[in-house]
MDTraj code that builds the backbone (N, CA, C; nanometers):
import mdtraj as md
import numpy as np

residues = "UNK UNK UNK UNK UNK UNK UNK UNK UNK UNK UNK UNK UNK UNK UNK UNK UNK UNK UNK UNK UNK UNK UNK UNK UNK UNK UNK UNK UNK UNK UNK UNK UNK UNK UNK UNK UNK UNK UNK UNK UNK UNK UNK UNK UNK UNK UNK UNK UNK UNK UNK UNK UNK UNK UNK UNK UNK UNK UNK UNK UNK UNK UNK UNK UNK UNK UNK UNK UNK UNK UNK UNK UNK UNK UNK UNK UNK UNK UNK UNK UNK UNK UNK UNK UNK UNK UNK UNK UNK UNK UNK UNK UNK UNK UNK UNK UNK UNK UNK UNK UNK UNK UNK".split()
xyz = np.array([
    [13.4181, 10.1255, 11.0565],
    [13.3776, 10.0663, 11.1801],
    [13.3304, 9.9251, 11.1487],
    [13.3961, 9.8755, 11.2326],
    [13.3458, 9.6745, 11.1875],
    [13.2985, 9.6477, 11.3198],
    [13.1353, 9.6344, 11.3212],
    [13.0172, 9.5764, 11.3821],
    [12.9950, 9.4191, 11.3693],
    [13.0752, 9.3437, 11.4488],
    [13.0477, 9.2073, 11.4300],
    [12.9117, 9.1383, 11.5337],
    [12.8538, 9.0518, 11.4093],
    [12.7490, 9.0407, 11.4882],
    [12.7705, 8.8244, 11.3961],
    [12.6636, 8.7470, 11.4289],
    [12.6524, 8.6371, 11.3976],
    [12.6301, 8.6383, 11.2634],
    [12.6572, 8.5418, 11.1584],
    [12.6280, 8.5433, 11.0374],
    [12.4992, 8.5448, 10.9999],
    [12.4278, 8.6292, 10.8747],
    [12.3066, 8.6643, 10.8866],
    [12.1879, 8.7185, 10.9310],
    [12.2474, 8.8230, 11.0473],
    [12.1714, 8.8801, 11.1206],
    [12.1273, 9.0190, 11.0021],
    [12.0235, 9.0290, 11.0041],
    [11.9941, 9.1209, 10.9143],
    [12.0273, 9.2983, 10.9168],
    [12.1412, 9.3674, 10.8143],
    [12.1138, 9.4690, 10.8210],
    [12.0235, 9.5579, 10.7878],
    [12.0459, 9.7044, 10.8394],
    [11.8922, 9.8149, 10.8252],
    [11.9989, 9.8889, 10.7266],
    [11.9033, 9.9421, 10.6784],
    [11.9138, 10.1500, 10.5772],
    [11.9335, 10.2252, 10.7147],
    [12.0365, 10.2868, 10.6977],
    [12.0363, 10.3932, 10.7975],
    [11.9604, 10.5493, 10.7933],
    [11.9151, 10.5415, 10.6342],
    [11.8424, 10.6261, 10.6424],
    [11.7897, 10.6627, 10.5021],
    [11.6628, 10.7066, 10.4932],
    [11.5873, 10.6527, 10.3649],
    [11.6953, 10.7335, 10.2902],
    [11.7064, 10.7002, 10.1305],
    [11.8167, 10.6474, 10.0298],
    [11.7946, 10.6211, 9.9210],
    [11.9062, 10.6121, 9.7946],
    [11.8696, 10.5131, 9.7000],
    [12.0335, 10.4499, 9.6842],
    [12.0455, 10.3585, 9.6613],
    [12.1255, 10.2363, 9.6385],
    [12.1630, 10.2819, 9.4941],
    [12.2796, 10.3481, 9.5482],
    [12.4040, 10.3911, 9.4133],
    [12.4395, 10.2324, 9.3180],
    [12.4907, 10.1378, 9.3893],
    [12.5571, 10.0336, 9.3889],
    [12.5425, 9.9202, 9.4556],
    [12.5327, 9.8034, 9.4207],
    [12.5216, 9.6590, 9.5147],
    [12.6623, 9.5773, 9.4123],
    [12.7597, 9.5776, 9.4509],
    [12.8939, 9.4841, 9.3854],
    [12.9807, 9.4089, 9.4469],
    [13.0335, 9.3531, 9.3836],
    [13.1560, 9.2392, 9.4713],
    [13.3134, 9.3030, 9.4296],
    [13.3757, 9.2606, 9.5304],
    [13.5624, 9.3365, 9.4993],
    [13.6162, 9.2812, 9.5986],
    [13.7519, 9.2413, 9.5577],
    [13.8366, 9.1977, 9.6593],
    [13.8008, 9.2406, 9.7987],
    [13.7915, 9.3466, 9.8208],
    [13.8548, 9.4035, 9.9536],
    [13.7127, 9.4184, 10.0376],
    [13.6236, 9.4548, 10.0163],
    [13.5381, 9.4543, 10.0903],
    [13.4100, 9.3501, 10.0503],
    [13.4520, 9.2323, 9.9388],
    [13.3652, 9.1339, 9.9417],
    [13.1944, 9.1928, 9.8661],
    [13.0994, 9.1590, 9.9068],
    [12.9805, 9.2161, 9.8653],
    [12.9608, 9.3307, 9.8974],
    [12.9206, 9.4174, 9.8554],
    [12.8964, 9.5671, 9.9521],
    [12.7877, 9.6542, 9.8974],
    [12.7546, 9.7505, 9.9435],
    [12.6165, 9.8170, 9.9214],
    [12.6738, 10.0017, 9.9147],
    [12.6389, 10.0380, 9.8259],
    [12.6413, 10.2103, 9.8558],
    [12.5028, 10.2694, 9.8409],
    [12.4728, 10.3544, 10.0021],
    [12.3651, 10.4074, 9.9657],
    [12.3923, 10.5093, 9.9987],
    [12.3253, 10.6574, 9.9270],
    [12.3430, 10.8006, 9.9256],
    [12.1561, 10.8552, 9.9860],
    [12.1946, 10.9640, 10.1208],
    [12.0539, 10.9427, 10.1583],
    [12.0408, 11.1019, 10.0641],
    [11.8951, 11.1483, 10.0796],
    [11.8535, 11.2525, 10.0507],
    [11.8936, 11.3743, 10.0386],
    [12.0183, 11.4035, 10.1483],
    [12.1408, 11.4993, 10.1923],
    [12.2437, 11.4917, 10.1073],
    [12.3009, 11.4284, 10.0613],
    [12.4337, 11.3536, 9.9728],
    [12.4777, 11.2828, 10.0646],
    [12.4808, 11.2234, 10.1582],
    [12.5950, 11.1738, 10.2611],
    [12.5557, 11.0091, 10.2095],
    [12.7085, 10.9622, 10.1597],
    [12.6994, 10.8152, 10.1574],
    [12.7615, 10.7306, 10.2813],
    [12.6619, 10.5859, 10.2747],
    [12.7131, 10.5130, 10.3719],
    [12.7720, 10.3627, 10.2845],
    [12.8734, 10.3127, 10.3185],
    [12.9430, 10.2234, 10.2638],
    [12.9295, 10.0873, 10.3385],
    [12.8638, 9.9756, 10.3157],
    [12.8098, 9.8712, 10.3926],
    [12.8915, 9.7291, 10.3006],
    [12.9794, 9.6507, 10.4069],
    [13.0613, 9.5858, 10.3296],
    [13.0867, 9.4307, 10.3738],
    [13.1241, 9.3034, 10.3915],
    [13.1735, 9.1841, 10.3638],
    [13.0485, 9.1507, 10.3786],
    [12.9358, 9.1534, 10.3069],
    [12.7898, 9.1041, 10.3399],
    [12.7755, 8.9618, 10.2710],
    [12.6869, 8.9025, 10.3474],
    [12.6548, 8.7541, 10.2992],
    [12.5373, 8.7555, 10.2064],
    [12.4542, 8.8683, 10.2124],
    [12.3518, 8.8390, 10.0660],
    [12.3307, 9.0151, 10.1488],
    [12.2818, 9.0459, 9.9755],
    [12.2098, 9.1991, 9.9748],
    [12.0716, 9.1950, 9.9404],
    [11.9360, 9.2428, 9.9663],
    [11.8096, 9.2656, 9.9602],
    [11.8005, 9.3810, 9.8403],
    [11.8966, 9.4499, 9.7700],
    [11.8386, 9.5505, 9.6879],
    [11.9000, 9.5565, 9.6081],
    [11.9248, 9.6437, 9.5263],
    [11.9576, 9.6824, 9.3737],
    [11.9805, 9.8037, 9.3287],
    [12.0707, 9.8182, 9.2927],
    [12.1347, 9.9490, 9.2005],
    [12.0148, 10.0559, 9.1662],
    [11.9787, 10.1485, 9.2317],
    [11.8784, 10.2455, 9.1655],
    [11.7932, 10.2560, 9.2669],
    [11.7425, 10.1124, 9.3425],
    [11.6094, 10.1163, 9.4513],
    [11.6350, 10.2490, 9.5704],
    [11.4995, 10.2638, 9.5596],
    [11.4423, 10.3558, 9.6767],
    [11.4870, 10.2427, 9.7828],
    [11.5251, 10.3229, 9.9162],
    [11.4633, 10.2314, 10.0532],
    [11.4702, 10.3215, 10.2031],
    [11.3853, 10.2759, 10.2604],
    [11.3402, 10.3485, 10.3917],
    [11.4752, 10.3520, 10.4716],
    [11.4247, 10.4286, 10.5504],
    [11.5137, 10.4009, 10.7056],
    [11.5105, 10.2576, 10.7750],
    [11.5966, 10.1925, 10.8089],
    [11.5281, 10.0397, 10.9036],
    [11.4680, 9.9629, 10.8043],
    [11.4842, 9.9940, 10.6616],
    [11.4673, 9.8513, 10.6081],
    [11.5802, 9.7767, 10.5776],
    [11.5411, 9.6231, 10.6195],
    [11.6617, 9.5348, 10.5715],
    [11.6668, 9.5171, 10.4573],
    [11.8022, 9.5449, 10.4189],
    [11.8943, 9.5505, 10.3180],
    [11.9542, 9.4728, 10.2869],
    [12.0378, 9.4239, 10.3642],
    [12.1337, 9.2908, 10.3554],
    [12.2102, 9.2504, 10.4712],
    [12.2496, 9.1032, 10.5011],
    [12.2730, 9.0379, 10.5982],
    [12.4421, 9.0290, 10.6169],
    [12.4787, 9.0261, 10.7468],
    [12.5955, 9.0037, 10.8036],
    [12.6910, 8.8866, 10.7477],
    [12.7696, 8.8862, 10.7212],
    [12.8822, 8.7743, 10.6216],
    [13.0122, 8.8209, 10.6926],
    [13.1044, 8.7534, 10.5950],
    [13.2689, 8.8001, 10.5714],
    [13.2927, 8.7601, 10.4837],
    [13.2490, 8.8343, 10.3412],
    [13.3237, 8.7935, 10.2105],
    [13.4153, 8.8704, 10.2059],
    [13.4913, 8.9068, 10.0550],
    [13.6046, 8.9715, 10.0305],
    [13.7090, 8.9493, 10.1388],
    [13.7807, 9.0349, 10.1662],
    [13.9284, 8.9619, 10.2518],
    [13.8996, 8.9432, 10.4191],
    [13.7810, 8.9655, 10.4315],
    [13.7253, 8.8796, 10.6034],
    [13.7058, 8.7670, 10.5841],
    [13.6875, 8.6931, 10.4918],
    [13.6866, 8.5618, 10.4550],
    [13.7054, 8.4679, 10.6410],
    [13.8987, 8.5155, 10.6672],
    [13.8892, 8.4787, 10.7516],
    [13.8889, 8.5106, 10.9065],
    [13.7715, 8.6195, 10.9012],
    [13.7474, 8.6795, 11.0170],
    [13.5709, 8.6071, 11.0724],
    [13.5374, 8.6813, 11.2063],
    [13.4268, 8.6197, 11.2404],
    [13.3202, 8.7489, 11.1709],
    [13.2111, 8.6781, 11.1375],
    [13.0844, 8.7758, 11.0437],
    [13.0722, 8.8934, 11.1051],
    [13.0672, 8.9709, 11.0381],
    [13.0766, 9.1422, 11.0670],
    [13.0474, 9.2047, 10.9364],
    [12.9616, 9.3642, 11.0047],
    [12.9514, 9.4311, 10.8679],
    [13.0535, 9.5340, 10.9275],
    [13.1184, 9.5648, 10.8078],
    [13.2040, 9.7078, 10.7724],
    [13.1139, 9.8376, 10.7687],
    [13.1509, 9.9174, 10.7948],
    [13.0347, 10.0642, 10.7400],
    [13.0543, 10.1608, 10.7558],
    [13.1152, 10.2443, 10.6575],
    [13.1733, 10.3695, 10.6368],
    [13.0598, 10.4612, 10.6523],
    [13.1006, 10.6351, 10.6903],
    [13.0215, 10.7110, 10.6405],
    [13.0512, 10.7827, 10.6041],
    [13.0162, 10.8566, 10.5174],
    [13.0845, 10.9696, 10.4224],
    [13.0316, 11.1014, 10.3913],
    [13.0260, 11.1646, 10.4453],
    [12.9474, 11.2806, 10.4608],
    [12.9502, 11.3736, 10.3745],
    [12.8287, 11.4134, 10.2494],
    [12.8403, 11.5004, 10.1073],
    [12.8984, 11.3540, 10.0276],
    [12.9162, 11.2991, 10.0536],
    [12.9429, 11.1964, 9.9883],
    [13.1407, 11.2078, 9.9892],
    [13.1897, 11.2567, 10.0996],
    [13.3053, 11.3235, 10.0742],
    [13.4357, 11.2135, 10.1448],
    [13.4979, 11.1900, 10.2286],
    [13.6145, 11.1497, 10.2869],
    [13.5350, 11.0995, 10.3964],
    [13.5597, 10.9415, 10.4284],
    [13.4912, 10.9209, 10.5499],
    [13.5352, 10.9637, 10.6807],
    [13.4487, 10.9772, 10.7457],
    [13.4786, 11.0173, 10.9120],
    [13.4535, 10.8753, 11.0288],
    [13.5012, 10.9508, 11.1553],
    [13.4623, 10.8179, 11.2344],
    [13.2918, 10.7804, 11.2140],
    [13.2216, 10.6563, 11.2030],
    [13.1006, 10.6490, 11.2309],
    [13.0107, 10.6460, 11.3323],
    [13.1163, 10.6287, 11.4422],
    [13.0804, 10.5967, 11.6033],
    [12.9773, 10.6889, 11.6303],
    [12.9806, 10.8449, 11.6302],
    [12.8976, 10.9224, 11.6871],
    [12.7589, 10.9221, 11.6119],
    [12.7336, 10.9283, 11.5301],
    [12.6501, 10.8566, 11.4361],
    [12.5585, 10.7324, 11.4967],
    [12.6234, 10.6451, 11.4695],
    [12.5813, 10.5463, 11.5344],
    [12.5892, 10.4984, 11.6497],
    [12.6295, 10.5585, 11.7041],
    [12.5489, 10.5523, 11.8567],
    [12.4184, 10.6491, 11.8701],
    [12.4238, 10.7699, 11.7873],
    [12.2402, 10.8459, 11.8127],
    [12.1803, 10.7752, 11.7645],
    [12.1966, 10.6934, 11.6421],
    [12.0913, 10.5838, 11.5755],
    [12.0423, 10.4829, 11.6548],
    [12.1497, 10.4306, 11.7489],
    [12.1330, 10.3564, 11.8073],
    [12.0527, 10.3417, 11.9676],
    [12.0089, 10.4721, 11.9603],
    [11.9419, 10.5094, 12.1314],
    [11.8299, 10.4520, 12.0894],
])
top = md.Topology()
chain = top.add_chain()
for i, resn in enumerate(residues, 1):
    res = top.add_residue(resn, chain, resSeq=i)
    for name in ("N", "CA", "C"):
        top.add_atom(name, md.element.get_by_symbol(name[0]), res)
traj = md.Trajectory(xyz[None], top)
């Protein structure tokens, strides 16, 4: 799901976590993996700067890292990417998800 919002608008943790990964790669540019308490990972991607680090604890609603288009959005308008992966398994749509987060 690609959530475009203005460059730098700050993203949240969707839900307290620890930060598998913070790396750069072609395809999705900067990106973040966090695995919450459940196993379910969320995949957060063309970011313009990240707030955390490989290993860190982090809450629900804390900012993490900000809205960009690196990797191959380069030339798209700033948006975050954001998978979810449930057990850490095959992603699904994120929509329903995030829209209860979002009430």
């Amino acid at each position: 799901m690609d959530i475009f919002a203005s460059r730098g608008r700050p993203i949240l943790a969707v839900a307290d976590a620890t930060v598998r990964r913070v790396w750069r790669n072609n395809l999705g540019g900067l990106a973040i993996d966090l695995v919450d308490d459940r196993g379910d990972r969320y995949y957060y991607a063309h970011l313009a700067a990240a707030h955390v680090s490989g290993g860190q604890r982090v809450a629900a609603g804390q900012h993490i890292a900000d809205t960009g288009n690196s990797g191959n959005a380069r030339s798209t308008p700033s948006h975050l990417h954001w998978q979810y992966h449930p057990g850490d398994g095959e992603a699904v749509n994120p929509f329903p998800l995030a829209s209860t987060l979002c009430r």
